[in-house]
Steps between C-alpha positions, in 0.01 A plus 500: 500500500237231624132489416392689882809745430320615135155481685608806716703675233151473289306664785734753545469635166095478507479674801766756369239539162204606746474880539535613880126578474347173376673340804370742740158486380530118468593438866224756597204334336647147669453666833186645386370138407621361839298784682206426355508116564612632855232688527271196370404721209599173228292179420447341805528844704440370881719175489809748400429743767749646658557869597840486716591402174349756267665779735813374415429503135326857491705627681834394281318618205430820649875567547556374145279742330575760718873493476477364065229799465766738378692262253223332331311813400136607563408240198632205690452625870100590493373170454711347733428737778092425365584192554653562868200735590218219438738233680553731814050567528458142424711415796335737746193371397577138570650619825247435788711770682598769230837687618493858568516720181880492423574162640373280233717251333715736250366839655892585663602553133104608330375685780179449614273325243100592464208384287 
């Protein structure tokens, strides 16, 4: 076996190590994070601007939690969907044009989200 060929056989046992719910909540709080630059809620906010692209990210976490809800437990799940919440007002706030109630980034899968 060559050096790339134990590389992957190394990852494959880490990753098989990781409990189902670490990974979810893993990838979830990645998405999070790239919402909220998205949204031009990091360091340097405005520069990193960009709300086509926080729609895309809200709205994949949205479908994440949603659908993970169930397996990861109340525990797990009511943080994330905190999370979600503040991430789906933050972006109809930055919105000059807020959608509809039920049309927000995420809302398909949350329903309609409210301060």
């Amino acid at each position: 076996m060559n050096d790339a060929d134990q590389d992957i056989s190394d990852m494959t046992r880490d990753i098989a190590d990781v409990p189902a719910v670490e990974v979810i909540t893993t990838v979830a709080v990645h998405l999070m994070s790239a919402a909220a630059v998205s949204l031009g809620l990091a360091e340097g906010g405005e520069k990193h601007r960009d709300l086509d692209e926080a729609r895309k990210l809200i709205t994949a976490l949205a479908g994440l939690v949603t659908a993970a809800a169930p397996e990861v437990g109340t525990y797990h799940a009511a943080p994330l969907r905190d999370g979600l919440k503040s991430l789906q007002l933050a972006f109809r706030e930055a919105s000059t044009v807020p959608d509809a109630p039920g049309q927000g980034p995420g809302e398909a899968f949350t329903g309609p989200v409210v301060g």
